[in-house]
N, C-alpha and C positions, 0 to 999 in steps of 0.2 A: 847419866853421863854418856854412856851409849848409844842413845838416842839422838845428841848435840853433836855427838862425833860424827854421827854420820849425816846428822844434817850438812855440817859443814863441809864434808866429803862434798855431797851431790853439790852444793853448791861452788864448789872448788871447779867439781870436773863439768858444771854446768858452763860456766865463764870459762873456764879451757874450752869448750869447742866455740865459744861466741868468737872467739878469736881466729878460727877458720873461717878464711875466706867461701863463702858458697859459690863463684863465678872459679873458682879452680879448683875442684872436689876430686878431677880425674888425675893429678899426680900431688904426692906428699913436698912441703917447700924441703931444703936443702937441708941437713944437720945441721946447721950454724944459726938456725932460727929465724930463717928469712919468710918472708910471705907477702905473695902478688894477688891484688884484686882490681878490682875497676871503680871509679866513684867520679861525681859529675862534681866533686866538692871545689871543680873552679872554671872559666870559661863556657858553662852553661855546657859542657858536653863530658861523658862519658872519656877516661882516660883511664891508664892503664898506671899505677901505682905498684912500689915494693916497700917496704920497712921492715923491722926487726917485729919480733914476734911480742914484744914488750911496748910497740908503737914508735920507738925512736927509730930517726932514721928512712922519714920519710922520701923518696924519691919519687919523682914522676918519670916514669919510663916512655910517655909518649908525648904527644903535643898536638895531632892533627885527628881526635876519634881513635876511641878504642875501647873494646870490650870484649868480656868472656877469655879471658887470660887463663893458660895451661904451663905449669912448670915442666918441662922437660925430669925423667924420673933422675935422671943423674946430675940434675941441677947447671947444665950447661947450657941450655936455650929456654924461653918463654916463646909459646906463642899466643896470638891476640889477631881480633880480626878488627878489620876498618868498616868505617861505615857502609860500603861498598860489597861488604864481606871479601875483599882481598885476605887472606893469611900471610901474617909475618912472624920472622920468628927475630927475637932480640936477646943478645948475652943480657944476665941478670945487671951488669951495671951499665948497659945502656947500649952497648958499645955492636958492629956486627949487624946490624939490621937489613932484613933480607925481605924483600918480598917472594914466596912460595909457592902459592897456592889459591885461584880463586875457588870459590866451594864449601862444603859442609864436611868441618872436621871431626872427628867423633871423640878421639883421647890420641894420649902419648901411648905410644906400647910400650910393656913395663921394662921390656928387654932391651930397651934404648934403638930398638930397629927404625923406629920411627914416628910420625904419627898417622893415626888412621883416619884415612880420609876416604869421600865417596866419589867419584869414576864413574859416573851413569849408574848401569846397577851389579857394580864392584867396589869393595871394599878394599882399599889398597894399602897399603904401607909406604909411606912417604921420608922420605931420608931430608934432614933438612939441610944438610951439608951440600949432596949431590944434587939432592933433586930426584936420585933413584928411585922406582917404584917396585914394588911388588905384591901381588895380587893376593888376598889374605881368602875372599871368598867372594862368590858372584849370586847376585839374588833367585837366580835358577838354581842354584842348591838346593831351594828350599820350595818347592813343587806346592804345598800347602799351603806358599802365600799369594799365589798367582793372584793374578788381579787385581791387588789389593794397594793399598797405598802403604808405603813402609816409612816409618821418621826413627833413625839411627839416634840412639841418645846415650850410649856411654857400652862399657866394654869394664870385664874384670880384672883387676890388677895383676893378674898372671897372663892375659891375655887367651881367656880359653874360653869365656863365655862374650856373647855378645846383647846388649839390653839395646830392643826397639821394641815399637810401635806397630801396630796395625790400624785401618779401618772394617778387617776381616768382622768384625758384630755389628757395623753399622745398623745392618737390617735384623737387629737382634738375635739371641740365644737363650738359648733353655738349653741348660745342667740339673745336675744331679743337687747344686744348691739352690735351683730356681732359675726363671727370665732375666734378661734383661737387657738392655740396648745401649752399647756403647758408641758415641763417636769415633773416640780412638784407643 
């Protein structure tokens, strides 16, 4: 009996995460159980979609391209890049649509400051309101990566760690668990 129960556990909390969208992993949808992703499911192109966490309630939130959707942490703005990679951000029911930002966004900051976006080689805080910026960190901080090609790919929900990329092993490494040669 034991055994059955926890099968049907895993497979409870298995299909609860299939229900996470993977194109907004950097901010939680809103308590009321909303959730935005992107899907090509009409006009042969990639759009930017909301429904309820149950499926009903579908909406399409755009009409001209879009993908890679970020719920804002306090549930008052999405943004979503165009085919172009312009960034726009839009209220959850559609309404407010701003163009922002052309460029490589990285996440929402969790403190609602804004979202982080790259600035040549700075990491900035972007207000989507004003348009205010402020400089979070500059790739010269980090002396160890000179040279190197860096691709920004997400930040932790407190906003204290930063996840990128290097090509810094291209021409391989040898550690203490052995060789090896990464692209990136």
């Amino acid at each position: 009996m034991f055994i059955m129960v926890k099968q049907i556990l895993s497979i409870a909390i298995f299909l609860a995460l299939c229900l996470v969208p993977l194109s907004s992993a950097q901010a939680a949808p809103p308590a009321e159980g909303w959730l935005v992703w992107e899907s090509n499911r009409a006009d042969a192109r990639y759009e930017v979609y909301l429904s309820r966490a149950d499926g009903t309630q579908v909406t399409r939130l755009t009409k001209t391209g879009a993908h890679r959707p970020g719920w804002s942490p306090d549930g008052r703005w999405i943004y979503y890049f165009d085919d172009a990679n312009d960034v726009y951000v839009v209220r959850p029911d559609g309404s407010d649509r701003r163009l922002i930002y052309n460029g490589w966004v990285i996440a929402w900051q969790h403190d609602n400051a804004g979202l982080l976006v790259i600035q040549g080689t700075k990491g900035v805080a972007l207000d989507p309101e004003t348009k205010s910026t402020k400089t979070m960190f500059d790739i010269s901080d980090f002396p160890q990566l000179a040279g190197t090609d860096v691709g920004y790919n997400g930040m932790t929900h407190d906003n204290r760690y930063l996840l990128f990329g290097t090509h810094l092993y291209i021409n391989g490494y040898t550690g203490s668990n052995g060789s090896f040669v990464s692209e990136y």
